[in-house]
C-alpha positions as a Python dict, from the first residue, in 0.01 Angstrom:
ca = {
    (1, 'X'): (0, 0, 0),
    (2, 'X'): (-306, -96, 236),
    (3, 'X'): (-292, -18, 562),
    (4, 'X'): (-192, -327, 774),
    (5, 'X'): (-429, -237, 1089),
    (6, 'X'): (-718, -204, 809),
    (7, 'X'): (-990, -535, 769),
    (8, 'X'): (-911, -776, 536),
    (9, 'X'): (-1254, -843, 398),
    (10, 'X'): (-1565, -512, 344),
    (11, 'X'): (-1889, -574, 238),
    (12, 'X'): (-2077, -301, 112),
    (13, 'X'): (-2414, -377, 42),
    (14, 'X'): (-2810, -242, 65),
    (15, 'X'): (-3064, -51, -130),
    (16, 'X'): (-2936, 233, -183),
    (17, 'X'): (-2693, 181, -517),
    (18, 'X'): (-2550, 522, -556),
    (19, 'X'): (-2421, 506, -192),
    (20, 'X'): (-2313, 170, -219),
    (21, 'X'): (-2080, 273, -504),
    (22, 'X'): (-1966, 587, -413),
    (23, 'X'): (-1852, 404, -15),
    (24, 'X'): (-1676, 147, -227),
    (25, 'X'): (-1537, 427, -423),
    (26, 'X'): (-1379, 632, -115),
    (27, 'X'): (-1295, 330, 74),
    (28, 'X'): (-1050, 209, -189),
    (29, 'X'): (-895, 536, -247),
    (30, 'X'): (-854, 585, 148),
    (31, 'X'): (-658, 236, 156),
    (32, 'X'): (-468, 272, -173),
    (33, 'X'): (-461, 615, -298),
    (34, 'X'): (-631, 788, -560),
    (35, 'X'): (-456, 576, -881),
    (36, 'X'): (-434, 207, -725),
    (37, 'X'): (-108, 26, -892),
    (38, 'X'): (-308, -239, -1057),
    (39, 'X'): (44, -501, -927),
    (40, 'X'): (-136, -461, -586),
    (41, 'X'): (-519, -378, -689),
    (42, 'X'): (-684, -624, -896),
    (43, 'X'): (-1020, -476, -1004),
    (44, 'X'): (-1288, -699, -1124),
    (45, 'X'): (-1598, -594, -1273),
    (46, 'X'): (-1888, -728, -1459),
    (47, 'X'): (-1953, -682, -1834),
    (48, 'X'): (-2240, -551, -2056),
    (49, 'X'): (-2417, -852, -2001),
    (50, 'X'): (-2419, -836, -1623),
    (51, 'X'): (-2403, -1081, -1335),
    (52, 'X'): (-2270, -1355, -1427),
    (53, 'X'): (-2064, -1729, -1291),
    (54, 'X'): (-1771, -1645, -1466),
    (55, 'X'): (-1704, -1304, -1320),
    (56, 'X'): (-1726, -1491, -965),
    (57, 'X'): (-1494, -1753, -1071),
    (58, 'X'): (-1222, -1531, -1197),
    (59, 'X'): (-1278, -1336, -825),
    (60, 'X'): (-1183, -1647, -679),
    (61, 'X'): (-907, -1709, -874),
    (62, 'X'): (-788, -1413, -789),
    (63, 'X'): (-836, -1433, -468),
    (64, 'X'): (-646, -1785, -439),
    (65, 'X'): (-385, -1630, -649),
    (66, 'X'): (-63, -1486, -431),
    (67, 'X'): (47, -1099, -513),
    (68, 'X'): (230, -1069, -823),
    (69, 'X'): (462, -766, -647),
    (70, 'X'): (518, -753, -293),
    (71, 'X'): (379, -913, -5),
    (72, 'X'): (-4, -790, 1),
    (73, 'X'): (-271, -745, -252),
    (74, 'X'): (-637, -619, -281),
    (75, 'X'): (-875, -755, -488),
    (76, 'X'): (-1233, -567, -519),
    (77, 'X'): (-1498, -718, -693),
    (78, 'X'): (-1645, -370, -830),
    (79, 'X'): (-1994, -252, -827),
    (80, 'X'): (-2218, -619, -857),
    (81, 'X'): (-2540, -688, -927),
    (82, 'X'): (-2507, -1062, -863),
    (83, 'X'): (-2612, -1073, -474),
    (84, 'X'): (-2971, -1076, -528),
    (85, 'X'): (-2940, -1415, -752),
    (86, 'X'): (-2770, -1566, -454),
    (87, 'X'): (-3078, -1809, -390),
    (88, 'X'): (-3113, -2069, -123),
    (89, 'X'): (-2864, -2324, -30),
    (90, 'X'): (-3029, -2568, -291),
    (91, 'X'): (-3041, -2323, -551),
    (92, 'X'): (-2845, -2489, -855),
    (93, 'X'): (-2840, -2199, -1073),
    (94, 'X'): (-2454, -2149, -1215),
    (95, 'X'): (-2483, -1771, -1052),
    (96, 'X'): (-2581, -1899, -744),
    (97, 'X'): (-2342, -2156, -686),
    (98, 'X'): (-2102, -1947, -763),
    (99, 'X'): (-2181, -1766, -494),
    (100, 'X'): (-2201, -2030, -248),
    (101, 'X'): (-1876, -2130, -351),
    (102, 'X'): (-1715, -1756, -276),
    (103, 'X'): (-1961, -1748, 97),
    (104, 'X'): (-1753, -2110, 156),
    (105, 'X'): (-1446, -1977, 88),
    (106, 'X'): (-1487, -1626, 300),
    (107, 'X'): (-1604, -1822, 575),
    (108, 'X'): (-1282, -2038, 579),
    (109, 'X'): (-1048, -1740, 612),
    (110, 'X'): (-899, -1554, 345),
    (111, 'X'): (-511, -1563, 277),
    (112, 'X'): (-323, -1288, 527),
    (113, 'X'): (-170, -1137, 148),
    (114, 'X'): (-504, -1060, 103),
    (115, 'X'): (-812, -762, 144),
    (116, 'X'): (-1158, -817, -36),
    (117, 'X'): (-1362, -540, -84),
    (118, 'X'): (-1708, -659, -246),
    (119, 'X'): (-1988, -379, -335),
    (120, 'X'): (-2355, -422, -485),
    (121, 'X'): (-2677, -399, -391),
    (122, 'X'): (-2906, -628, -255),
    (123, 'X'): (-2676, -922, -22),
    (124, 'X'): (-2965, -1056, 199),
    (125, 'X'): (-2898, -1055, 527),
    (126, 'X'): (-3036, -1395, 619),
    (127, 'X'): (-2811, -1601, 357),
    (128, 'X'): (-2460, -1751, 333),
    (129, 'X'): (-2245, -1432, 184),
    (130, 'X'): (-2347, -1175, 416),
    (131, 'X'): (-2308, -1391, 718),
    (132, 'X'): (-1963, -1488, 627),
    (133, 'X'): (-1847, -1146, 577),
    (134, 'X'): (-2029, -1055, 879),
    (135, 'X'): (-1900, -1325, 1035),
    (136, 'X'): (-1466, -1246, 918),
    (137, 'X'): (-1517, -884, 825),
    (138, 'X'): (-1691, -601, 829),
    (139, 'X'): (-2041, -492, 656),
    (140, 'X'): (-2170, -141, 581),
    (141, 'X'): (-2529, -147, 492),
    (142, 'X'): (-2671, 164, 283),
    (143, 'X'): (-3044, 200, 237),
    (144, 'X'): (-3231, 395, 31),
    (145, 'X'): (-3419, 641, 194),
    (146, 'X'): (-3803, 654, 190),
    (147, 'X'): (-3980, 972, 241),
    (148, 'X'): (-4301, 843, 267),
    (149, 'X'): (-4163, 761, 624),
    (150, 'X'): (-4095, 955, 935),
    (151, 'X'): (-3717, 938, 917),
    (152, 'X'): (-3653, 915, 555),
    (153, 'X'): (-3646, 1297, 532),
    (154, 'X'): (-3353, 1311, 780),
    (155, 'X'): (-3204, 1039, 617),
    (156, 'X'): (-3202, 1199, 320),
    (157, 'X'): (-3080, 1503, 504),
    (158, 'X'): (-2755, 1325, 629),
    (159, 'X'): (-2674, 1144, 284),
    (160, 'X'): (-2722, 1498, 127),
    (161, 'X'): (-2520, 1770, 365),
    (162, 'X'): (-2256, 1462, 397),
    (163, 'X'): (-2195, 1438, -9),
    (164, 'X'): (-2161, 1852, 20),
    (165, 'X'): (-1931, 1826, 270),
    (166, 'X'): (-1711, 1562, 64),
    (167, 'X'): (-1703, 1817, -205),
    (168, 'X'): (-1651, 2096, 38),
    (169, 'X'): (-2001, 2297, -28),
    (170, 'X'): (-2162, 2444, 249),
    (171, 'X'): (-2570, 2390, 196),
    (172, 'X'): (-2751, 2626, 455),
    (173, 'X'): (-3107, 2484, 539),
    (174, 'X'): (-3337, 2646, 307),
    (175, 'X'): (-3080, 2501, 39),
    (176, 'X'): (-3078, 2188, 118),
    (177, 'X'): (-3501, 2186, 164),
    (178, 'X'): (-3503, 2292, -149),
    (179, 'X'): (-3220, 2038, -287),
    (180, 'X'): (-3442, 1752, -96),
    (181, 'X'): (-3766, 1866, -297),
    (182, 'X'): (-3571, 1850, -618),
    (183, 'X'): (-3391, 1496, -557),
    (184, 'X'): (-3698, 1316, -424),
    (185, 'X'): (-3515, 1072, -239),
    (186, 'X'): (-3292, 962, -561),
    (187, 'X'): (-2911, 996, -404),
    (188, 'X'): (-2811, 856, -763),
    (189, 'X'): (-2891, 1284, -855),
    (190, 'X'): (-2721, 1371, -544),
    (191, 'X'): (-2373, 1439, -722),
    (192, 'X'): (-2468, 1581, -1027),
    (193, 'X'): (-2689, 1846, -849),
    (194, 'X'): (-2405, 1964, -653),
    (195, 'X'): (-2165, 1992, -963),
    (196, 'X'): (-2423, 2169, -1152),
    (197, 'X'): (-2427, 2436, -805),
    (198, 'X'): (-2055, 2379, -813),
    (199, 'X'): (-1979, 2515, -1152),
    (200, 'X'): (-2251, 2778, -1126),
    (201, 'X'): (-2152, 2993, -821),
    (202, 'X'): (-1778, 2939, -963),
    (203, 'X'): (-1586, 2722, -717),
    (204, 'X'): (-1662, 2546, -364),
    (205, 'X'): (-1525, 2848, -176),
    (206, 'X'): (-1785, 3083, -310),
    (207, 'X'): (-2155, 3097, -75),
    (208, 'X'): (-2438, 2874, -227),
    (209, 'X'): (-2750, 3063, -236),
    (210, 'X'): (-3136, 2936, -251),
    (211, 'X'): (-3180, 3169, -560),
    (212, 'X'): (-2818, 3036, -717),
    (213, 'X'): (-2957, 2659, -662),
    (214, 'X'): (-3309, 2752, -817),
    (215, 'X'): (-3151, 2899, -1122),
    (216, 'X'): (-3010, 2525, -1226),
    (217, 'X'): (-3154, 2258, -1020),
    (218, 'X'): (-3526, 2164, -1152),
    (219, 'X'): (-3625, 1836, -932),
    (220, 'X'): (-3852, 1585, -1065),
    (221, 'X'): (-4093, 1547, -837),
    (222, 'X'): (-4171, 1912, -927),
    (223, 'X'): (-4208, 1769, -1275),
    (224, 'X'): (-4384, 1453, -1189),
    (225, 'X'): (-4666, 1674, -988),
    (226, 'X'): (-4722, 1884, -1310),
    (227, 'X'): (-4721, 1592, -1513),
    (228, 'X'): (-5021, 1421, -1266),
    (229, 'X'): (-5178, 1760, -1207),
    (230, 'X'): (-5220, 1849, -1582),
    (231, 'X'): (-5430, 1506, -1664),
    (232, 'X'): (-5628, 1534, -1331),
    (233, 'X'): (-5704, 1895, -1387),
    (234, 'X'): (-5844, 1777, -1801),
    (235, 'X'): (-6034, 1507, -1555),
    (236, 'X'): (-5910, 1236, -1804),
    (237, 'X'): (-5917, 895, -1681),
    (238, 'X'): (-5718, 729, -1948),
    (239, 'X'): (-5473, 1039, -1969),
    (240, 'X'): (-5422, 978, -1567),
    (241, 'X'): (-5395, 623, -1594),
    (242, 'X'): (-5123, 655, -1890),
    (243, 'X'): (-4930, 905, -1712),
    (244, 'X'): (-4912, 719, -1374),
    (245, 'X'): (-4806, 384, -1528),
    (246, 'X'): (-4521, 560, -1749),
    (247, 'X'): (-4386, 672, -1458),
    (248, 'X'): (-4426, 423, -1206),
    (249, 'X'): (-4232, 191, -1511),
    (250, 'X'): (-3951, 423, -1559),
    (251, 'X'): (-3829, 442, -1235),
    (252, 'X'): (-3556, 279, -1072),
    (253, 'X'): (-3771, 255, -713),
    (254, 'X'): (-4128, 171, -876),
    (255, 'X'): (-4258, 206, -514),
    (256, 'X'): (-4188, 534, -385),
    (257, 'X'): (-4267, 676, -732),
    (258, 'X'): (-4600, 546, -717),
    (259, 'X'): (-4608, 720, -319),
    (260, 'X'): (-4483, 1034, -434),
    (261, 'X'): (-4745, 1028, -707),
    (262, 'X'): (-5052, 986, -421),
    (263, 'X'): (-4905, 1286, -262),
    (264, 'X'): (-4864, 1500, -552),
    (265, 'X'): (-5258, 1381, -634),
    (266, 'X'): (-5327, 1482, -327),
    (267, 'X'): (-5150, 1843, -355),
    (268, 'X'): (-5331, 1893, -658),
    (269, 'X'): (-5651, 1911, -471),
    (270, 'X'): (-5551, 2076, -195),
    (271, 'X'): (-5438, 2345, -400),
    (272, 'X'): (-5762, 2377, -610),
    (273, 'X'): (-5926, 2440, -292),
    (274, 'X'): (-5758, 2666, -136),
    (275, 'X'): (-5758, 2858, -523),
    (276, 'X'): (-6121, 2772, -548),
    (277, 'X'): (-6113, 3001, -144),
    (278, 'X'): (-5899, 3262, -213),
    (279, 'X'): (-6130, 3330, -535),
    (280, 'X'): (-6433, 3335, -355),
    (281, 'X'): (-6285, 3518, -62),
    (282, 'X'): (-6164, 3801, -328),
    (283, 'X'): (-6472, 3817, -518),
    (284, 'X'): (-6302, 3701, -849),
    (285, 'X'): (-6618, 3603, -1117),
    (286, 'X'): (-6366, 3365, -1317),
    (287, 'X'): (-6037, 3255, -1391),
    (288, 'X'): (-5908, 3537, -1623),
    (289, 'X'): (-6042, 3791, -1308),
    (290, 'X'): (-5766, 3583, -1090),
    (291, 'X'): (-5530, 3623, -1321),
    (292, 'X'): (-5581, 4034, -1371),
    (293, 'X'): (-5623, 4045, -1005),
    (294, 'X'): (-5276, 3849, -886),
    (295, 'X'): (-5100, 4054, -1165),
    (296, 'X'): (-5228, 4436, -1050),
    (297, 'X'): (-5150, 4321, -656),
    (298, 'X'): (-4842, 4590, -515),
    (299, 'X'): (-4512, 4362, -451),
    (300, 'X'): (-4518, 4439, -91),
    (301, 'X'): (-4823, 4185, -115),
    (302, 'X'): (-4705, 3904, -314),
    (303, 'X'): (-4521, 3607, -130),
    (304, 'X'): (-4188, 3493, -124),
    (305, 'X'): (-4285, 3158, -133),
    (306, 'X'): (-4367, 2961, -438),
    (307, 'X'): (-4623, 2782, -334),
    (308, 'X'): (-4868, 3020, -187),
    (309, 'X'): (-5130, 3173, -449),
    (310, 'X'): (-4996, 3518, -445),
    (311, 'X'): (-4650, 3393, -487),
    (312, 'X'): (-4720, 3170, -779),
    (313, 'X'): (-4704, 3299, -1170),
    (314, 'X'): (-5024, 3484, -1250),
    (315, 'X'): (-5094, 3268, -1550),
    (316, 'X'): (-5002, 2964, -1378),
    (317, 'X'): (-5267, 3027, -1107),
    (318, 'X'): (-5516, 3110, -1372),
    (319, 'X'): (-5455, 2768, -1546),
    (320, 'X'): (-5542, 2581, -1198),
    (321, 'X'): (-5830, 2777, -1213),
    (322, 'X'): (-5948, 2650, -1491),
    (323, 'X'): (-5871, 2292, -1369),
    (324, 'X'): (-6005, 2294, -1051),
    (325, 'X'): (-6374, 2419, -1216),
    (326, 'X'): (-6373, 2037, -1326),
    (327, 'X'): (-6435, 1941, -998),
    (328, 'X'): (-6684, 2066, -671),
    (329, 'X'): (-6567, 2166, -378),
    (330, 'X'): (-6690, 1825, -205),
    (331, 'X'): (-6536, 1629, -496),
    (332, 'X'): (-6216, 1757, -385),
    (333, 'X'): (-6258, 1668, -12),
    (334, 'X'): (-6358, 1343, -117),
    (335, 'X'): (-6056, 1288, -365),
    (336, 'X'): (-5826, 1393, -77),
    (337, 'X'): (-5975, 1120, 119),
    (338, 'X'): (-5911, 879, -141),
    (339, 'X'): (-5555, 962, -143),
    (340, 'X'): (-5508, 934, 202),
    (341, 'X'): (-5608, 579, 216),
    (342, 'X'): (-5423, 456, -94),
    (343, 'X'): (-5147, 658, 89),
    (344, 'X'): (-5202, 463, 426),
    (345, 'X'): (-5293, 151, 245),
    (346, 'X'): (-4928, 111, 116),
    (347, 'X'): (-4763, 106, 410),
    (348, 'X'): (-5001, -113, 620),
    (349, 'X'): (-5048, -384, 381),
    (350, 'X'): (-4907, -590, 90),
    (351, 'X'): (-5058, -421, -154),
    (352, 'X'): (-4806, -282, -422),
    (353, 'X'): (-4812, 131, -413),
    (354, 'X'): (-4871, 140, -804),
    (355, 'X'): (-5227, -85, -714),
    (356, 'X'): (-5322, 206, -450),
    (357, 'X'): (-5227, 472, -731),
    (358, 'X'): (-5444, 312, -1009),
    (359, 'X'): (-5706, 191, -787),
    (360, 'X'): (-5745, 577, -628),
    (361, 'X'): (-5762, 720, -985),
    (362, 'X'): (-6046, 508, -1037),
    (363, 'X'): (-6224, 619, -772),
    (364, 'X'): (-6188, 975, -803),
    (365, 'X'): (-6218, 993, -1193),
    (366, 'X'): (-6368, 673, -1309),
    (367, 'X'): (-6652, 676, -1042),
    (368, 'X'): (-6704, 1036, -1151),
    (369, 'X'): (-6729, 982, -1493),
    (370, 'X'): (-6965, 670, -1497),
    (371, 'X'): (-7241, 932, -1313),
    (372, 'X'): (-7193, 1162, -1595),
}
């Protein structure tokens, strides 16, 4: 039974889906157990075809409807995507007011038999449904971090060690560094990830290690980078072009994705430099020589760390080699520039991140090519 000094009405709402629905998922079980008694939980979901008026008018029906069994009930309208289609007050869309009919009735007071739980993404602040819940309940907001920010690491951070800590994993630092490279801000991978570290080091009591989580979490921004860096290093404009815009498309946050792309641009550059240095510095005539050189090199003088040249796969570093001979040394300076405006231009004005992308492929490809 619910807890009679708990609210009657949550809202759980934001950017951030996978949080959204996994708080809606604890916060049931902590009022009414792990297996609800559907007498005294009536769940209500949406079907295949998604948001929809007549999943809001059986909600209300529901709600107006006493308990069946005993004196209290919950009703929890389950993981929604209608709160975006919520509109203005004039909006006469069947969604819509459908909503504006369940804002009306939340703001007149719900029946004391009753707790509402509602979760889904995207209930804007500034209209009738969040203020009424606001207004008789409570309201958690979740939001999806964004690394291309100051804080979104740490936010990221928090979501992260708190999911471990739910499962009762212990992620010591350079774990979870690594675990935030691989997820690239998607908490949706967050649970997944820590089953597949779960099952692999054999229970939650056993010690996660960086080398255990290397073994079987592969992130995709490490994918994404070699995806952009293998059609800038072949200096193919179209290739570049195709690559950015199937990605940006297939993801569920077009935005960042088209961010994290800049950066990984950006790294590709950065690291043909500092190859195109460490080359000269060593006296290496061409690729191959890299390649022979980084394999005969004594352990005690290869690093630790995967992303320094010495530390990298012999073969791997001979293959950016070979890319980075596309370009001059001031071509990648001025690439790098580039990137750092589209990079800056996406955060200080309305232009869309995918725009900056395309637009700073252009320049650093498509201006290249015309002067060949």
């Amino acid at each position: 039974m619910a807890n009679k000094q708990a609210k009657k009405l949550y809202l759980l709402t934001g950017t951030d889906e996978a949080q959204i629905s996994s708080a809606a998922e604890r916060l049931v079980e902590e009022l009414l157990g792990p297996n609800p008694d559907p007498f005294v939980c009536d769940i209500i979901q949406e079907g295949d075809t998604g948001a929809n008026h007549e999943t809001l008018r059986t909600l209300v029906r529901s709600i107006m409807s006493p308990p069946f069994m005993g004196e209290h009930k919950t009703v929890w309208l389950k993981h929604s995507s209608a709160f975006a289609s919520e509109g203005d007050a004039k909006a006469n869309d069947p969604l819509a007011v459908a909503l504006r009919e369940l804002s009306a009735l939340i703001q007149a007071g719900l029946p004391d038999y009753l707790t509402l739980i509602l979760d889904g993404p995207n209930c804007d602040g500034r209209k009738a449904l969040y203020k009424a819940c606001s207004a008789q309940g409570e309201v958690r907001v979740f939001a999806r971090p964004d690394l291309s920010r100051p804080r979104g690491h740490d936010e990221m951070t928090a979501i992260l060690q708190q999911a471990a800590q739910l499962k009762g994993v212990q992620l010591p630092p350079p774990v979870c560094e690594y675990l935030l490279d691989v997820l690239g801000g998607d908490s949706a991978a967050i649970d997944s990830e820590l089953e597949k570290i779960i099952c692999y080091i054999g229970g939650t009591d056993k010690e996660v290690t960086l080398a255990d989580v290397q073994q079987v979490c592969v992130g995709r921004g490490e994918e994404q980078s070699w995806a952009v860096a293998e059609a800038l290093g072949q200096r193919d404009l179209q290739k570049s072009l195709a690559v950015a815009d199937s990605l940006v498309s297939q993801s569920k946050n077009p935005d960042q994705t088209a961010r994290s792309l800049i950066m990984s641009a950006a790294g590709f550059f950065r690291q043909s430099l500092r190859i195109l240095v460490f080359i000269h510095e060593n006296r290496l005539a061409t690729p191959t020589a890299l390649k022979l050189y980084l394999e005969a090199l004594p352990a005690e003088k290869k690093s630790k760390n995967r992303r320094e040249i010495t530390g990298m796969h012999p073969y791997r570093v001979m293959k950016l080699a070979e890319q980075a001979e596309r370009y001059s040394p001031h071509e990648m300076i001025q690439a790098i520039r580039i990137l750092r405006d589209a990079l800056w231009q996406t955060v200080s004005s309305s232009t869309a991140a995918a725009v900056a992308l395309e637009n700073a492929l252009l320049q650093i490809i498509g201006w290249q090519q015309c002067r060949r």
